[in-house]
Backbone as CSV, one residue per row, in Angstrom:
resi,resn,N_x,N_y,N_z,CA_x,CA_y,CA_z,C_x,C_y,C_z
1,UNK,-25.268,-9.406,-21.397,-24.395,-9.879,-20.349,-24.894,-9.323,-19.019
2,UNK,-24.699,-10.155,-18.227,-25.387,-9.883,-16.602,-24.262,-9.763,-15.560
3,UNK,-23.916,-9.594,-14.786,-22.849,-9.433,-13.958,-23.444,-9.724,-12.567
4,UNK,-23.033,-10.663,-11.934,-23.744,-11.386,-10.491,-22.755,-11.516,-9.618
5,UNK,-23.101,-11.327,-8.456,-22.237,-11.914,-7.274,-21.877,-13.052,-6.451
6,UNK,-21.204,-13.823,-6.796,-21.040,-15.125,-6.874,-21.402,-15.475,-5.536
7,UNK,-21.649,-16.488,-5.485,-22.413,-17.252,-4.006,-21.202,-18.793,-3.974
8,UNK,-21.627,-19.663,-2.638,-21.050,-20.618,-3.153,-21.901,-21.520,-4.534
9,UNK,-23.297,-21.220,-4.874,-23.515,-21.792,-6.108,-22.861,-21.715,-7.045
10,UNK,-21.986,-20.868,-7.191,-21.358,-20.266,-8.376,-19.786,-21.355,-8.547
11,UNK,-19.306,-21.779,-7.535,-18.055,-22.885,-7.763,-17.979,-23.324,-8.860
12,UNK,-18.531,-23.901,-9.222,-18.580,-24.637,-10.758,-18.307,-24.164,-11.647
13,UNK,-18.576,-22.838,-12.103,-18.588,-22.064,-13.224,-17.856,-20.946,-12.732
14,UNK,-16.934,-20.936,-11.693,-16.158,-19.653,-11.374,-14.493,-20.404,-11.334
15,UNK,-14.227,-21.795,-10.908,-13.404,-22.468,-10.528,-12.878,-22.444,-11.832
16,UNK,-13.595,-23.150,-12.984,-12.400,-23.841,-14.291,-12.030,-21.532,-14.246
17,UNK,-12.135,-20.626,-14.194,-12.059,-19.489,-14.578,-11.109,-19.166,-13.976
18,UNK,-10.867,-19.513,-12.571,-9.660,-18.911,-11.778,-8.724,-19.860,-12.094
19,UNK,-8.886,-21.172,-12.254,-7.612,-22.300,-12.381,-6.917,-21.578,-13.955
20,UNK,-7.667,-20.687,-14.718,-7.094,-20.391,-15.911,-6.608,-18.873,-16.051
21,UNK,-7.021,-18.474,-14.915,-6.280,-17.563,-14.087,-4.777,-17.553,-13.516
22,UNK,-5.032,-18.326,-12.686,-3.631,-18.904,-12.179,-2.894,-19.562,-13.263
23,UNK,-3.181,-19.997,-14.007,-2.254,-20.553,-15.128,-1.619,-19.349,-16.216
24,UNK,-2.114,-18.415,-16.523,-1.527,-17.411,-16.963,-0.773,-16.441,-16.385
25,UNK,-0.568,-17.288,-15.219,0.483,-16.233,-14.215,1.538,-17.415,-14.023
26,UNK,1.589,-18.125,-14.096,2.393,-19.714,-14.551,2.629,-20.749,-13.288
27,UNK,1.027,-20.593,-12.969,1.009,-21.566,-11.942,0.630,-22.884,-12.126
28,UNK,0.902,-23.836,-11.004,-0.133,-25.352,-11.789,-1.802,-25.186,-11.648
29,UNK,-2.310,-26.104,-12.230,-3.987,-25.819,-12.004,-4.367,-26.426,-10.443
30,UNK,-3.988,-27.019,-10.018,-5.018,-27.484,-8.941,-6.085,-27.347,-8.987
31,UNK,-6.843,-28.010,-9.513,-8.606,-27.421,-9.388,-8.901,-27.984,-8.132
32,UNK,-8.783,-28.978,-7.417,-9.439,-29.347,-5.959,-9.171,-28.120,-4.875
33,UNK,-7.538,-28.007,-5.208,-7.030,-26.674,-4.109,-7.704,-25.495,-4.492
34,UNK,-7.832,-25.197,-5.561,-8.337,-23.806,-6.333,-10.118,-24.054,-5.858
35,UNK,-10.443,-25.020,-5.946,-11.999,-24.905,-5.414,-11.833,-24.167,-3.978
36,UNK,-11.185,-25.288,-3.405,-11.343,-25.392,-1.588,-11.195,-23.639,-1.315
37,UNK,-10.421,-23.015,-1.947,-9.769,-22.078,-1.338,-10.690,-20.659,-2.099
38,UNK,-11.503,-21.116,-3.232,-12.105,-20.187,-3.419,-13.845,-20.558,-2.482
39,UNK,-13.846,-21.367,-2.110,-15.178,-21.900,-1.516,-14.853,-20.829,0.113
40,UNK,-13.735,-21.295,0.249,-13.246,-20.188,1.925,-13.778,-19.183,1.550
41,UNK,-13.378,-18.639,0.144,-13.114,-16.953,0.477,-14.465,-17.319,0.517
42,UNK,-15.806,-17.343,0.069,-17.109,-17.546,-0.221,-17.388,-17.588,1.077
43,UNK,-17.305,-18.570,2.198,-17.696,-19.166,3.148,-17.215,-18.198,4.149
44,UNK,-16.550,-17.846,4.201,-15.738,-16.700,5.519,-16.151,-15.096,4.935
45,UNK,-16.535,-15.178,3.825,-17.174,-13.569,3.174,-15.819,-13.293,3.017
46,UNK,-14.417,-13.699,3.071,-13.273,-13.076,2.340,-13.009,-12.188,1.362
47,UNK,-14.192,-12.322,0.365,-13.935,-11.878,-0.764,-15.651,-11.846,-1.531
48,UNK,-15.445,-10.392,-2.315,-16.368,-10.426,-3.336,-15.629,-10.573,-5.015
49,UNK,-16.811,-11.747,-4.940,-15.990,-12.664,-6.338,-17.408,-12.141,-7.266
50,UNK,-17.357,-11.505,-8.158,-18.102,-11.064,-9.643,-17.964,-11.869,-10.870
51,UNK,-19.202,-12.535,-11.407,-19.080,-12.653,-12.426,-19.979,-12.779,-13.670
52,UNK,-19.084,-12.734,-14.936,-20.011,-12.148,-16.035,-20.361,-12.832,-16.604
53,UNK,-22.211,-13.465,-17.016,-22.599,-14.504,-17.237,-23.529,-13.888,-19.065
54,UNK,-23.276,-15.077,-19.849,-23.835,-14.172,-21.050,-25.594,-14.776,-20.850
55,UNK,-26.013,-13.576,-21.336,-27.422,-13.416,-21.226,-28.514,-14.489,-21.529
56,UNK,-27.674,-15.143,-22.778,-28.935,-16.331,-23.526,-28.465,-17.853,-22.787
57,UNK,-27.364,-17.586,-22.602,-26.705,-18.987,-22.338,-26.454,-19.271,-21.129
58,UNK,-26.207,-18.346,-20.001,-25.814,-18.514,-18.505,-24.267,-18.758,-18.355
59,UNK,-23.331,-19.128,-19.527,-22.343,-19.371,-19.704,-21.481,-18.305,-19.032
60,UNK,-20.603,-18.641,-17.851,-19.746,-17.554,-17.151,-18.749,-16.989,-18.211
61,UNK,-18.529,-15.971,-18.788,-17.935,-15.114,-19.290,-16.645,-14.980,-19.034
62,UNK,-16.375,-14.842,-17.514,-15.352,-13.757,-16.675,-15.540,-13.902,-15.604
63,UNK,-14.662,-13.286,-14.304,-14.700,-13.158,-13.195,-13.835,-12.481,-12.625
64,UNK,-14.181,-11.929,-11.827,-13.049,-10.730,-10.604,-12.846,-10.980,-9.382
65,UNK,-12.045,-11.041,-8.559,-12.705,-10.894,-6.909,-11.173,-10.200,-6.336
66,UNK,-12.371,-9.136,-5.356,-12.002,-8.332,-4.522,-11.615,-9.174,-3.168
67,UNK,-10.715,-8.409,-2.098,-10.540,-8.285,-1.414,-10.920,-7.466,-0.371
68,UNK,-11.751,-7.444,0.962,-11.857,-6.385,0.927,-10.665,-5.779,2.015
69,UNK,-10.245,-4.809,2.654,-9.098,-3.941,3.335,-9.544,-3.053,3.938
70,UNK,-8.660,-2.060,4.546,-8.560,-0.821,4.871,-7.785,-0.297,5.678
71,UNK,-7.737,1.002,5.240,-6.204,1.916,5.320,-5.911,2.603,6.554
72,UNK,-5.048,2.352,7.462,-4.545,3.286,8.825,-4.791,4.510,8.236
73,UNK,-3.977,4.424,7.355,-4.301,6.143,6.810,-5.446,7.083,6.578
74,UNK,-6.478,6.447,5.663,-7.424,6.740,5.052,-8.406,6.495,6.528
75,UNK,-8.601,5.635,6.876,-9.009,5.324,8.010,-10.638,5.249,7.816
76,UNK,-10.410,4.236,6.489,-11.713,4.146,5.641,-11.055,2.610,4.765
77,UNK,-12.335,1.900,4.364,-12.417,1.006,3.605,-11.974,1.081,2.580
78,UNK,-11.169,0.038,1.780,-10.150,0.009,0.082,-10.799,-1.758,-0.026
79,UNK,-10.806,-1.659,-1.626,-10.682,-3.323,-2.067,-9.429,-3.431,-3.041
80,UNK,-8.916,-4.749,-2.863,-7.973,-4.643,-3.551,-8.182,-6.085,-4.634
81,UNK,-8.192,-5.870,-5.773,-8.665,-6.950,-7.007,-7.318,-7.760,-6.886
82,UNK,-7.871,-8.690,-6.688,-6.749,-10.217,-6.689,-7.184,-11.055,-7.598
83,UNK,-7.266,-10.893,-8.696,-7.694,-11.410,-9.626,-9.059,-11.314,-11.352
84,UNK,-8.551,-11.133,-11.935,-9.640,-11.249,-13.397,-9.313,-11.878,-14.508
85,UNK,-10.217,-12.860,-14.821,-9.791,-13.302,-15.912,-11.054,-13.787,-16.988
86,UNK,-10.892,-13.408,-18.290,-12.148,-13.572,-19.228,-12.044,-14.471,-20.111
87,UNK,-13.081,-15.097,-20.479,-12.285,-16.675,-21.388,-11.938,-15.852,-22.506
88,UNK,-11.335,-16.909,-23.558,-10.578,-16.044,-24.845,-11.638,-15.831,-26.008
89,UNK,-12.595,-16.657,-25.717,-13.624,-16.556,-26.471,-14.815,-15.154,-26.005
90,UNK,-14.492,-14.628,-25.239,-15.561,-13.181,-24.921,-14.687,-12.377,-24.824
91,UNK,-13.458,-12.223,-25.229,-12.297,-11.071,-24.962,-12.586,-9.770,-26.517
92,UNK,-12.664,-9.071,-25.801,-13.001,-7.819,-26.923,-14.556,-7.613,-26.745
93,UNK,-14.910,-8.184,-25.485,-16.212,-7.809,-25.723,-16.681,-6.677,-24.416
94,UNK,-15.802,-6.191,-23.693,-15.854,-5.393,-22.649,-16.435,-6.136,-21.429
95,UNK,-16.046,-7.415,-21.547,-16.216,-8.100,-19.907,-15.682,-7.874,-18.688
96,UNK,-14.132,-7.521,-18.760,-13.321,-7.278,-17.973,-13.905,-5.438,-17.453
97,UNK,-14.180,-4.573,-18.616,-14.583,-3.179,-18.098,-15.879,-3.647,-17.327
98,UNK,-16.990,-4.042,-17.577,-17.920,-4.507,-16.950,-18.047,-4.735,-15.765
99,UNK,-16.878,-5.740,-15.907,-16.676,-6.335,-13.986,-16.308,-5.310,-13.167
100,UNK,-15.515,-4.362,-13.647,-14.745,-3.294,-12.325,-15.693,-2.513,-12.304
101,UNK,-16.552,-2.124,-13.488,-17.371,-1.108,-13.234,-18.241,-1.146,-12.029
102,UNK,-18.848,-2.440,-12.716,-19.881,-3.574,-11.733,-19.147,-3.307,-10.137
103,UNK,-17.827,-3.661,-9.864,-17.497,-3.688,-8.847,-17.362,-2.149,-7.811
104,UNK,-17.097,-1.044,-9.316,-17.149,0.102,-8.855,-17.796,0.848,-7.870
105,UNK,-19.386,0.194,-8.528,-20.624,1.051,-8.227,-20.897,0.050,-6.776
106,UNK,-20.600,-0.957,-6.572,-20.603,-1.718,-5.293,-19.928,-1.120,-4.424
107,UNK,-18.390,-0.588,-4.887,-17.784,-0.258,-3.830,-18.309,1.039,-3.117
108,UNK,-18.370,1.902,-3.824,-19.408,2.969,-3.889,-19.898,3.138,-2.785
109,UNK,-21.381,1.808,-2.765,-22.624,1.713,-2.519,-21.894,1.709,-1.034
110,UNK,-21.382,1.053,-1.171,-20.263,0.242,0.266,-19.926,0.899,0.970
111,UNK,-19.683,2.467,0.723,-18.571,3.306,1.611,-17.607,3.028,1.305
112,UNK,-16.547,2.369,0.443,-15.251,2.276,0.340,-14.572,3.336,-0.537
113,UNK,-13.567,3.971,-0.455,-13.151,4.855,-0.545,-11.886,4.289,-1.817
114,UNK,-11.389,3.668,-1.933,-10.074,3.608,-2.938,-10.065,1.874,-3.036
115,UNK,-9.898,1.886,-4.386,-10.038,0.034,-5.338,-8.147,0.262,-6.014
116,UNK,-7.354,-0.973,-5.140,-6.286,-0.964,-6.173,-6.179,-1.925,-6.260
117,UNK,-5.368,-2.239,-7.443,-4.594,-3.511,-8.312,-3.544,-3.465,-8.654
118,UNK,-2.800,-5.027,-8.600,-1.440,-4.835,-8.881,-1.565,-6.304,-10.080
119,UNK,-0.687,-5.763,-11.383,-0.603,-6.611,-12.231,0.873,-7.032,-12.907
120,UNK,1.162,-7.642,-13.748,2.563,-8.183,-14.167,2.942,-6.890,-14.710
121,UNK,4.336,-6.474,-14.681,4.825,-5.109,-15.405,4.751,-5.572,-16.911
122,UNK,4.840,-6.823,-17.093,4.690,-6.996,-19.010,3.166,-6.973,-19.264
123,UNK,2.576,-6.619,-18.599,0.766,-7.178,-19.116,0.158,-6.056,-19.313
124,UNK,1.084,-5.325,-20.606,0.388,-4.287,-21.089,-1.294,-4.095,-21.281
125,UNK,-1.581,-5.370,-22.100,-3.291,-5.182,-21.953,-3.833,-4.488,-20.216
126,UNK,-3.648,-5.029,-19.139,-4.340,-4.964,-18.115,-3.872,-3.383,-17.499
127,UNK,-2.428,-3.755,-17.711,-2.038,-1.900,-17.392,-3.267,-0.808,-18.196
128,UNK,-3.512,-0.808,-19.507,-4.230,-0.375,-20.211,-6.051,-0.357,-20.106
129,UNK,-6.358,-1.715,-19.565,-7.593,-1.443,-19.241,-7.559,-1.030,-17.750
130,UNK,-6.708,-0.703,-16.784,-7.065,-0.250,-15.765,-7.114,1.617,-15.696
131,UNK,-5.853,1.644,-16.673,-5.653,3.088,-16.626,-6.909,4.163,-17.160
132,UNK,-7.585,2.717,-18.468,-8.958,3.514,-18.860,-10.108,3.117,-18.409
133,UNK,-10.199,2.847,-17.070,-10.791,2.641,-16.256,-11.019,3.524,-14.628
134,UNK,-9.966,4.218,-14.885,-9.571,5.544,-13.677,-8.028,5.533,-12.854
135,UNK,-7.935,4.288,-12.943,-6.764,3.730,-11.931,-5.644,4.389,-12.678
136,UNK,-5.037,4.998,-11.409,-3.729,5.295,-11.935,-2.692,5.026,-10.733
137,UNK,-0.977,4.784,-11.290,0.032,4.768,-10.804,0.206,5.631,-9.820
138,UNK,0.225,4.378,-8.221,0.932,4.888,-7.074,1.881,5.523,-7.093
139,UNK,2.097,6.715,-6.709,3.831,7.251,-6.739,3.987,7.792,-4.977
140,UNK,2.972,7.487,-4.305,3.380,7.778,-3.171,3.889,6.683,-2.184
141,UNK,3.606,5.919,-2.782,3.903,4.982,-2.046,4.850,3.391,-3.233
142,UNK,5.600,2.545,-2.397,5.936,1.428,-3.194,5.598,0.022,-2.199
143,UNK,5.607,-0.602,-2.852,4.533,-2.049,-2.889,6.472,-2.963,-2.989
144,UNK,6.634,-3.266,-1.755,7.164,-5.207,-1.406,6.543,-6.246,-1.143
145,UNK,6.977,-7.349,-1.201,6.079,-8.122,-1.147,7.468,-9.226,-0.532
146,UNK,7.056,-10.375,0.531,7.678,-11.354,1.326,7.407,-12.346,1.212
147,UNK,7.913,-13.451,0.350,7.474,-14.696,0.561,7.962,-15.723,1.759
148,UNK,6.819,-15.795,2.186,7.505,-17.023,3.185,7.084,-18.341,2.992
């Protein structure tokens, strides 16, 4: 397995991944909207989008993408993961550890100082691979959120 940084070449094989993304959070698919809007983040550098391609086949695996941020406080660079999702057919195969790692050593490279994520309170799996992954529970702070 290879882990690459998606370009806009990558649409094709990153899109059906996020539309099945968003659907396990119980959204509709839009794939035209779900392109357009992942082609922005691509096109405006919004976002570093990762993904995990298997070795013999080129077949996308998985995918992540960051956000990138940064903190008044810290008064230093943070990414914040808005997204991962691995098809059901490569699950158990450490794709998802892969990607953050992958993303780790980027952020790293980067100067960025702190990677957080926020996931469903029932999605024990992801609570679990983040926690064994380093991430641990904010307690200094709490997270609202505003829809408008």
């Amino acid at each position: 397995m290879r882990i690459v940084q998606a370009d806009i070449d990558h649409l094709d094989e990153v899109t059906p991944l996020f539309i099945k993304y968003r659907e396990y959070y119980g959204q509709p698919p839009l794939p035209e909207a779900s392109r357009r809007f992942l082609e922005a983040r691509l096109v405006h550098e919004q976002a570093i989008i990762l993904v995990a391609e298997d070795d013999d086949s080129g077949k996308a695996l998985g995918f992540c993408q960051f956000i990138p941020s940064f903190s008044a406080l810290t008064l230093a660079a943070s990414w914040v993961l808005k997204g991962i999702y691995v098809t059901e057919d490569a699950r158990r195969q450490l794709v998802a550890d892969k990607l953050i790692n992958h993303a780790k050593t980027m952020a790293r490279e980067a100067g960025v100082k702190r990677m957080t994520v926020m996931t469903g309170e029932e999605n024990m799996a992801a609570q679990s691979l983040y926690r064994s992954l380093g991430f641990s529970n904010d307690h200094d702070f709490m997270y609202f959120a505003l829809k408008l």
